[in-house]
C-alpha positions as MATLAB code, in Angstrom:
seq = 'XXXXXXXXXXXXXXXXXXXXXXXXXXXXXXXXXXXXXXXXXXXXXXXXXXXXXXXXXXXXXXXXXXXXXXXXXXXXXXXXXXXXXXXXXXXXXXXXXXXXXXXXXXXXXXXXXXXXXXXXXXXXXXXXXXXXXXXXXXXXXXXXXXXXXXXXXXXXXXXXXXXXXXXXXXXXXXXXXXXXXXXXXXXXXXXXXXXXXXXXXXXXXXXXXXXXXXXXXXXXXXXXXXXXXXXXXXXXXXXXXXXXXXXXXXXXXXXXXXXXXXXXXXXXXXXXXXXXXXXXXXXXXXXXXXXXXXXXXXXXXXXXXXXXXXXXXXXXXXXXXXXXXXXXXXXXXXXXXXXXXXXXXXXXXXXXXXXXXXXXXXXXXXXXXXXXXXXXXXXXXXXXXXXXXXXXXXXXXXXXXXXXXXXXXXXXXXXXXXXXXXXXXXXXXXXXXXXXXXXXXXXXXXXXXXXXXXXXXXXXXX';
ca = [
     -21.988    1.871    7.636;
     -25.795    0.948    6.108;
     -24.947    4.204    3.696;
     -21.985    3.221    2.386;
     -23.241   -0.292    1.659;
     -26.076    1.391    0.015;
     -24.100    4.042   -2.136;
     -22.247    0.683   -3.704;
     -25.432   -1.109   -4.511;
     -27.598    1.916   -6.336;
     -25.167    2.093   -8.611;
     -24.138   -1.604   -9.202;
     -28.189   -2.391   -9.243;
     -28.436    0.590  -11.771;
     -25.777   -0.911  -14.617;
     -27.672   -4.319  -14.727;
     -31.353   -2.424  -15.278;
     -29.678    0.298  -17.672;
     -28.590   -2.353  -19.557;
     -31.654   -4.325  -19.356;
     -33.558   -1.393  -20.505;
     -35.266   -0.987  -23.501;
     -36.525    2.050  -22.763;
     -34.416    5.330  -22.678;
     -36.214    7.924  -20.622;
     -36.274    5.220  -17.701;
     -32.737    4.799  -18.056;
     -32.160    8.349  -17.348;
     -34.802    8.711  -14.582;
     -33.389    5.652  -12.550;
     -29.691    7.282  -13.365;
     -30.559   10.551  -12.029;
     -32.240    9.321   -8.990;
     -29.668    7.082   -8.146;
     -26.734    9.871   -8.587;
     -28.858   12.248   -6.453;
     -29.379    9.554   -4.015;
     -25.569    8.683   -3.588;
     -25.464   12.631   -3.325;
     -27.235   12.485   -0.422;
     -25.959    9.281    1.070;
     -22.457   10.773    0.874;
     -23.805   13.795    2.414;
     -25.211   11.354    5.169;
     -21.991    9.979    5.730;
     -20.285   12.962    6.511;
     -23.175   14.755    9.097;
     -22.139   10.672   10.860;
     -18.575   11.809   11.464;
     -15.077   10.529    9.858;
     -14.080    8.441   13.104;
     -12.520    4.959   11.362;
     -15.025    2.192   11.374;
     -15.270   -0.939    9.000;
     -17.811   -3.413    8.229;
     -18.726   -6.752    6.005;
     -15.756   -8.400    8.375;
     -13.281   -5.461    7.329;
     -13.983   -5.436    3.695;
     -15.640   -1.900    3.884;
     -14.085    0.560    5.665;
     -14.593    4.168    6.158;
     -12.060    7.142    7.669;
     -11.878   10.914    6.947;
     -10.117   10.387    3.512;
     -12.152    7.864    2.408;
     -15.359   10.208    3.121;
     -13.462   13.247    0.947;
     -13.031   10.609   -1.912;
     -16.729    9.291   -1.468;
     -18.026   12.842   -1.388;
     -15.378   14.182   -4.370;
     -16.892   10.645   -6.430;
     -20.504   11.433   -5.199;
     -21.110   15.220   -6.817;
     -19.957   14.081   -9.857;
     -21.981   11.196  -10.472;
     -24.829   13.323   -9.377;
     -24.202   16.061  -12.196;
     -23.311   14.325  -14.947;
     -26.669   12.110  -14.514;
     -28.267   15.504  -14.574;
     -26.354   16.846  -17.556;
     -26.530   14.090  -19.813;
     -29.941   13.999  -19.805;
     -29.245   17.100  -22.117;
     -26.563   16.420  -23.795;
     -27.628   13.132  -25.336;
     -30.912   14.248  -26.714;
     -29.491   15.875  -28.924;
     -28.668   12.594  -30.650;
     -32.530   11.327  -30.600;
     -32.752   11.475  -34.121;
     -30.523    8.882  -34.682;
     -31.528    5.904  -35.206;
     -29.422    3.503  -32.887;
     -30.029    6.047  -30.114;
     -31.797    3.530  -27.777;
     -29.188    0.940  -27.887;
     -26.295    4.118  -27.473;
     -28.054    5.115  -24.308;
     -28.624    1.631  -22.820;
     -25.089    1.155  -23.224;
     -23.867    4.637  -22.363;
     -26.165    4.304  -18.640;
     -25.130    1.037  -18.121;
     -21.252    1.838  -18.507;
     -21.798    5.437  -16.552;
     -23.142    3.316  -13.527;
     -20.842    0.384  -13.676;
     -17.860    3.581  -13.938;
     -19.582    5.257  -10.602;
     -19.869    1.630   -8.651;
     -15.795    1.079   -9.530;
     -15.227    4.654   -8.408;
     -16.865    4.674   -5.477;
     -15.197    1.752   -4.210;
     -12.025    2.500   -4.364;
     -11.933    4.713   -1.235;
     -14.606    1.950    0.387;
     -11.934   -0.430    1.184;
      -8.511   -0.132    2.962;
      -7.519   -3.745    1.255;
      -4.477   -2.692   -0.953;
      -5.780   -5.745   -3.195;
      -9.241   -4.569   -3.498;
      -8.185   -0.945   -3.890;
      -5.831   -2.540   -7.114;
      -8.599   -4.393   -8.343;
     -11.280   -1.561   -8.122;
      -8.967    0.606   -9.868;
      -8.471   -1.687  -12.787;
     -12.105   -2.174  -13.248;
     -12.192    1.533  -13.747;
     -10.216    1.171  -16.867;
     -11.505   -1.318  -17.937;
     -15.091    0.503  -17.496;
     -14.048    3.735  -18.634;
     -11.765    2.929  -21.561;
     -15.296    1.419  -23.060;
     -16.969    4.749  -22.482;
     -13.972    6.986  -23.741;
     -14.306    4.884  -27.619;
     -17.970    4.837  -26.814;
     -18.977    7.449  -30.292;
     -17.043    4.829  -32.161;
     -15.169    7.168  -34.175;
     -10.990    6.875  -35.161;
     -10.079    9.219  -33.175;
     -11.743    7.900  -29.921;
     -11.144    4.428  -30.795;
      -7.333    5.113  -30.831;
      -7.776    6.972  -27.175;
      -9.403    4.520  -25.574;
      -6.990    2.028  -26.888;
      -4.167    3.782  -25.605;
      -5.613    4.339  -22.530;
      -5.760    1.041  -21.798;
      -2.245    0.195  -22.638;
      -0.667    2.742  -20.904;
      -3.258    2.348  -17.804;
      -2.705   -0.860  -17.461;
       1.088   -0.781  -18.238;
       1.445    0.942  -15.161;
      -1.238   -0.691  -12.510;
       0.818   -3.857  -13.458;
       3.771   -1.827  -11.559;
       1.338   -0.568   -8.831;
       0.087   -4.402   -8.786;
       3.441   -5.100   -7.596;
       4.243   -2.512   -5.470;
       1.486   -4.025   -3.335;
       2.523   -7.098   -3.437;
       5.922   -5.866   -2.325;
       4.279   -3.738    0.380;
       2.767   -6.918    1.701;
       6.150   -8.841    1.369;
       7.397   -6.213    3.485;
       5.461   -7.614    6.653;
       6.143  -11.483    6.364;
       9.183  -11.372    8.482;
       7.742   -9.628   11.389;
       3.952  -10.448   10.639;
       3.747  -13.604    9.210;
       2.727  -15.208    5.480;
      -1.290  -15.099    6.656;
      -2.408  -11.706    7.352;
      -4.416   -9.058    5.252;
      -2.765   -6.876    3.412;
      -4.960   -4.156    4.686;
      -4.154    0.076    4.457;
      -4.567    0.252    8.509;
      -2.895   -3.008    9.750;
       0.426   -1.796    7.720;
      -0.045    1.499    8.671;
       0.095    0.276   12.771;
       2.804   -2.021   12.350;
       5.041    0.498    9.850;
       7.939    0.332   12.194;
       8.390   -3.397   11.695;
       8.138   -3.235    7.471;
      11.439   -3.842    5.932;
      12.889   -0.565    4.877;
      13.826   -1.468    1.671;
      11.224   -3.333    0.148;
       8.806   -0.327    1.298;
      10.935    2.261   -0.306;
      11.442    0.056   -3.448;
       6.781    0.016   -3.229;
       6.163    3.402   -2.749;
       8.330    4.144   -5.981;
       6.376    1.630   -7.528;
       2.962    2.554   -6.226;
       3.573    6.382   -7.190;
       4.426    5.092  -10.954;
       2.011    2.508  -11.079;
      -0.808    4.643   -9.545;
       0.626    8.123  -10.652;
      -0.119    6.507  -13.953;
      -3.849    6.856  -13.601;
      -3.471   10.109  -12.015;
      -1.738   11.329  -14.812;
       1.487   12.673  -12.586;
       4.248   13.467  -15.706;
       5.360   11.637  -17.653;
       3.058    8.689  -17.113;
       0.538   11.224  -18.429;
       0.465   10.730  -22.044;
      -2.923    9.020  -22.340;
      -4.652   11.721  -20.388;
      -5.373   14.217  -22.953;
      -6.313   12.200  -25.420;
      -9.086   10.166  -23.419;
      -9.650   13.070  -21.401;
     -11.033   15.099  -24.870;
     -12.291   11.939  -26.738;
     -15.113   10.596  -24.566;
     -18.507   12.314  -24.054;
     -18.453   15.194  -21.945;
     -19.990   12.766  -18.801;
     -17.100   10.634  -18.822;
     -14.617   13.387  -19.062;
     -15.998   15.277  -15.912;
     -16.030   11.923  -14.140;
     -12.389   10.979  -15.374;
     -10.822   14.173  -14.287;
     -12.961   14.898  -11.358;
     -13.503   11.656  -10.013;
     -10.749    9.047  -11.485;
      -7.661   11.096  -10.865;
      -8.838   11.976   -7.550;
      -9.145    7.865   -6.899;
      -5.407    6.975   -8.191;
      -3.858    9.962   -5.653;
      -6.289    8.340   -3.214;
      -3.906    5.437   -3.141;
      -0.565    7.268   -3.550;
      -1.297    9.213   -0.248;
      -2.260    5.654    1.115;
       1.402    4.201    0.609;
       2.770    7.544    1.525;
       1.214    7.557    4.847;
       2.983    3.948    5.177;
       6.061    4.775    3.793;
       6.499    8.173    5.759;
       5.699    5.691    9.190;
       8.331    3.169    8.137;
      11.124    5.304    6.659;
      10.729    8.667    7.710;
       8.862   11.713    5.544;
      12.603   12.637    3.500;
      11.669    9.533    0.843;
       8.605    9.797   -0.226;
       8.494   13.594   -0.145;
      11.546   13.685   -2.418;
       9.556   11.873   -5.235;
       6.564   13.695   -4.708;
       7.808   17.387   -5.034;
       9.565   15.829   -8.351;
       6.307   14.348   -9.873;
       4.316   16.895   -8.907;
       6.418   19.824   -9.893;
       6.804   18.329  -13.537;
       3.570   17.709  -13.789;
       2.765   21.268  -13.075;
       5.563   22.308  -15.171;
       4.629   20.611  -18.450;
       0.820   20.622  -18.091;
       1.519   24.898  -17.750;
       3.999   24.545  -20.663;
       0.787   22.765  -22.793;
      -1.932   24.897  -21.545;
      -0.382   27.896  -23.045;
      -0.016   25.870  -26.750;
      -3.379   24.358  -26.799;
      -6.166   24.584  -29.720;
      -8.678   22.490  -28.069;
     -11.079   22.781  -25.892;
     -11.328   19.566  -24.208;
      -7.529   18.953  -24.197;
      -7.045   22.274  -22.435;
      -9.158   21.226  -19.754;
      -7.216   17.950  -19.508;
      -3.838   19.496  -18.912;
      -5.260   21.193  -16.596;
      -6.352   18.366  -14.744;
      -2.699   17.096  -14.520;
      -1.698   20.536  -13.244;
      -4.172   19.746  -10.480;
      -2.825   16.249   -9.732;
       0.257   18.124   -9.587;
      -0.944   20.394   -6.735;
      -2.246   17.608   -4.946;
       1.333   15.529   -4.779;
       3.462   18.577   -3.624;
       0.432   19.487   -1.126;
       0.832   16.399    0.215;
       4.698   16.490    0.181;
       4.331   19.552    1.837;
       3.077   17.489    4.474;
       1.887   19.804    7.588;
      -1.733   19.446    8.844;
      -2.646   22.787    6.943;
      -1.663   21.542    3.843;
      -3.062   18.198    3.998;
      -6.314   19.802    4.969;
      -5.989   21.986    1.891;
      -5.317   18.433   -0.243;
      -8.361   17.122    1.231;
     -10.512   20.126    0.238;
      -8.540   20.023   -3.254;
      -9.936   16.854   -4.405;
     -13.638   18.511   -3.562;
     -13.388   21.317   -5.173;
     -11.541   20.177   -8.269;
     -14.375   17.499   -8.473;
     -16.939   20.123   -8.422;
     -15.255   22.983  -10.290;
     -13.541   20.434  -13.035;
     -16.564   18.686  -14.013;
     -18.474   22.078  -14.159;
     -15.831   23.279  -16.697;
     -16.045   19.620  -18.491;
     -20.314   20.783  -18.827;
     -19.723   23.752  -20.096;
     -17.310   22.607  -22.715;
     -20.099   19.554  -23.420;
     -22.624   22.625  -24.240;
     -19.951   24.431  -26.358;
     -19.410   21.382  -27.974;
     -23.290   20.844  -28.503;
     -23.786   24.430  -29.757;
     -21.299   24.892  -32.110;
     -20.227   21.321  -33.138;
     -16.213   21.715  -32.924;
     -13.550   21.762  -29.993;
     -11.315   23.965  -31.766;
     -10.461   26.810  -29.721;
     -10.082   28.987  -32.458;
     -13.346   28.332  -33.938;
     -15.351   29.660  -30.600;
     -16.244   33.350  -30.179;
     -18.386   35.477  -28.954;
     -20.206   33.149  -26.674;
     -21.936   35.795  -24.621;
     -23.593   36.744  -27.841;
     -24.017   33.067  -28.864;
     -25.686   31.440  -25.636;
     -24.744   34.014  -22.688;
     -24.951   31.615  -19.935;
     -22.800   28.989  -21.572;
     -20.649   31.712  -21.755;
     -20.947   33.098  -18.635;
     -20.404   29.896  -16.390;
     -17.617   28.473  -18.522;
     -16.038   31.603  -17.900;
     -16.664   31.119  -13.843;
     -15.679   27.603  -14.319;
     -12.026   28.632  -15.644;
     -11.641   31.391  -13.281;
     -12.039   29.071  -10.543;
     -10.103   25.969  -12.201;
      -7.557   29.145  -12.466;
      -8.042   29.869   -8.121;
      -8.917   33.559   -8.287;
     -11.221   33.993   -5.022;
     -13.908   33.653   -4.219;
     -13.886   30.157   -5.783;
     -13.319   27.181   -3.641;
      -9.992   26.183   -5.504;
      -8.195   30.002   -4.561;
      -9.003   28.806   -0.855;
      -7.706   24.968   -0.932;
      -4.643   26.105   -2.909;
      -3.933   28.974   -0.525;
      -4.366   26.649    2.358;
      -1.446   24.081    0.672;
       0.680   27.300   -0.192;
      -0.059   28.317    3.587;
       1.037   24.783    4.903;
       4.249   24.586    2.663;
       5.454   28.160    3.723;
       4.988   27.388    7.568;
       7.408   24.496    7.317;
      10.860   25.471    8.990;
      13.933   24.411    6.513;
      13.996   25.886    3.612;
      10.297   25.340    2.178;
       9.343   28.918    1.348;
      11.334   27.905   -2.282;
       9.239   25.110   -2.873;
       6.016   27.290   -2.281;
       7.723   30.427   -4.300;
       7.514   27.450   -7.286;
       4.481   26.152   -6.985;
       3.143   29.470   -7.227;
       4.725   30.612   -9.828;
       3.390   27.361  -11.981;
       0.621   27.753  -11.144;
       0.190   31.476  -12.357;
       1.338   30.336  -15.498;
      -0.904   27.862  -15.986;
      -3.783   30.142  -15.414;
      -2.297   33.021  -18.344;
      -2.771   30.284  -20.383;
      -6.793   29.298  -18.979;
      -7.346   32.517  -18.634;
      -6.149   33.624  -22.534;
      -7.881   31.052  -24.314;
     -11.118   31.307  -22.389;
     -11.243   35.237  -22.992;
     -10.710   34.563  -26.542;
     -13.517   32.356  -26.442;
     -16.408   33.953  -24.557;
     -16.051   37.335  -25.787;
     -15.592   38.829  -29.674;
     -17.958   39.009  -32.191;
     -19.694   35.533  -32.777;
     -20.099   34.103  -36.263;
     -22.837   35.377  -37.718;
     -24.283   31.619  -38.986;
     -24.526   30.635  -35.394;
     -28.661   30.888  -34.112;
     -28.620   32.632  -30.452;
     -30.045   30.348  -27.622;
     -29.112   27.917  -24.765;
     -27.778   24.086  -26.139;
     -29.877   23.005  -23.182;
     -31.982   24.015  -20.104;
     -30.426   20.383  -18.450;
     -27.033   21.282  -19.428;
     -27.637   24.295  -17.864;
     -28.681   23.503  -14.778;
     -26.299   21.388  -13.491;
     -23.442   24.000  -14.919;
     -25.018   26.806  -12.370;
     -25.413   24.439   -9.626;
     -21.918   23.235   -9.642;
     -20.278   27.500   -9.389;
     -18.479   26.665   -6.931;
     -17.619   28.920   -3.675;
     -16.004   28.287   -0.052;
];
């Protein structure tokens, strides 16, 4: 358990010396090292095993899931301390760039302490609280560049986040209500001691929290139509925080829906919960397909993609069967990796050219032809043509939904089919973009050998 105790603390430790700082090349050495050391503590953690085992008298506690979530948090940290080493020099010139980067490093640590404990604790009050303190975190990094527009996301963000972890707040409390009568008004309203003792919840009251919990926490997981502040924080906030919103954050918030579906499927049977979570998830991948196809940015493409993913995730895990839930717990990994890769090469787009209009990119395998080539990787495998990781975790849900008997091969036959259409739309925009004749005012080279990097190490394969 030393590792986990020690993947909390790097980054915790880190946000107080960013912000103590004054000096911004030691910022971003301590941030690296620390994300590549959480890296390899996560790695650590799984070589140890996923057997369930706690520490700290139960306040830390560790089980296969968790160690997906850990892992899914972990990569990302680790590249987006590598890439915005290179994306923020580009803003050395300015004159308030020491103070940006104290504060940027200190928030980007802080975000990557509240992330990773999330899945560190299987205390539904803890798990509430950690995911507050991730908007509360994050929302300060998405209007971080101060500007109108990302002002107004950020602010919205944190209404509608917090609109709805105000209805997840009380779906635990209602989950914990639940046990009084057979459990008594003193014990912990922990993930595993409602889990064993699901038969003697009250029906009710656990049917009336999971609906809750999947609005409230569906909320930050931007499931439709609690999605609204997605895109806009999503393409707002600098290119580190968007990787680790979508592959990090969103990952967290289904983190706790499958926690109080796994209780509500024990006390009321799986026909509830799985009800809800093939209608969620199948508008979510519905309207996030409908948007991809209309989209003129950039960033926001990427976003709605990210709630078509979120979308895979819920009716993978309404699907249910072992298969599938394996292919939701390799989902969350290789969105992670493949999402925040995308999110990079975006950043270095961004960088290059200065604008996130769609329309405004061509040619980038003139331009900077490895920008162009990895983004291009990047949205094939966000899209889950083989031999990316994605095709193989999406197969593997599609494979566990159409081995169900009663009537699932429909449900699969949809998701499918939403999913296809999702990636015309990936697929259009991103051919528009890296091939064509490039403006001829645009200087051929690389927006970064950092940027770089991180965007080749993160092509993702099974």
């Amino acid at each position: 358990m030393e590792p986990l105790i020690a993947m909390l603390v790097i980054p915790l430790a880190l946000g107080l010396a960013s912000y103590a700082s004054p000096r911004p090349r030691a910022t971003q050495a301590l941030t690296l090292g620390g994300g590549l050391a959480v890296l390899a503590l996560s790695a650590l953690l799984v070589a140890q095993g996923t057997s369930p085992r706690s520490s700290m008298g139960g306040l830390l506690y560790l089980d296969s899931l968790s160690v997906v979530l850990l892992a899914a948090v972990a990569i990302v940290y680790a590249t987006s301390s590598v890439f915005a080493i290179g994306y923020l020099r580009s803003e050395e010139r300015a004159g308030d760039f020491p103070r940006y980067v104290r504060s940027f490093y200190s928030l980007l640590n802080f975000f990557a302490f509240t992330l990773l404990l999330v899945p560190a604790t299987d205390n539904l009050g803890l798990l509430w609280a950690a995911l507050e303190l991730t908007t509360i975190v994050s929302a300060l990094m998405v209007g971080l560049e101060g500007t109108d527009s990302a002002l107004e996301a950020a602010w919205k963000y944190i209404l509608i986040a917090s609109a709805g972890l105000a209805l997840a707040l009380l779906a635990v409390v209602l989950l914990y209500a639940s046990g009084t009568p057979s459990l008594g008004s003193s014990y912990q309203p922990r993930w595993t001691a409602l889990l064993g003792n699901a038969d003697r919840l009250q029906p009710r009251t656990v049917s009336l929290a999971f609906l809750l919990a999947l609005i409230g926490f569906g909320t930050k997981a931007g499931l439709v139509p609690m999605h609204t502040w997605l895109p806009d924080a999503h393409s707002e906030g600098p290119t580190p925080v968007s990787a680790l919103l979508s592959g990090a954050l969103l990952a967290d918030a289904m983190y706790a829906v499958l926690r109080f579906n796994a209780i509500a499927v024990r006390a009321l049977g799986p026909d509830f919960s799985r009800t809800l979570l093939l209608v969620f998830g199948f508008a979510s991948l519905l309207l996030s397909a409908l948007f991809v196809l209309r989209q003129h940015n950039f960033k926001r493409l990427l976003a709605y993609s990210s709630i078509e993913h979120m979308g895979v995730l819920a009716v993978g895990t309404a699907f249910g069967s072992p298969l599938a839930s394996y292919g939701v717990a390799l989902h969350v990994l290789t969105h992670a990796a493949t999402k925040s890769m995308a999110f990079y090469g975006a950043g270095s787009i961004l960088r290059k050219l200065k604008t996130r209009e769609i329309g405004k990119v061509k040619g980038l395998l003139h331009i900077a032809p490895a920008t162009g080539l990895l983004f291009l990787a990047a949205a094939l495998a966000l899209s889950g043509l083989p031999p990316f990781g994605v095709f193989r975790s999406e197969f593997l849900i599609l494979a566990g939904g159409s081995s169900r008997a009663g009537g699932w091969f429909v449900p699969a036959a949809l998701l499918i089919a939403l999913v296809n259409l999702a990636f015309l739309g990936v697929f259009r925009y991103t051919n528009g973009m890296v091939l064509g004749a490039p403006p001829a005012s645009v200087r051929r080279g690389e927006p970064s050998r950092w940027m770089m990097g991180v965007a080749l190490a993160g092509d993702q394969r099974p």
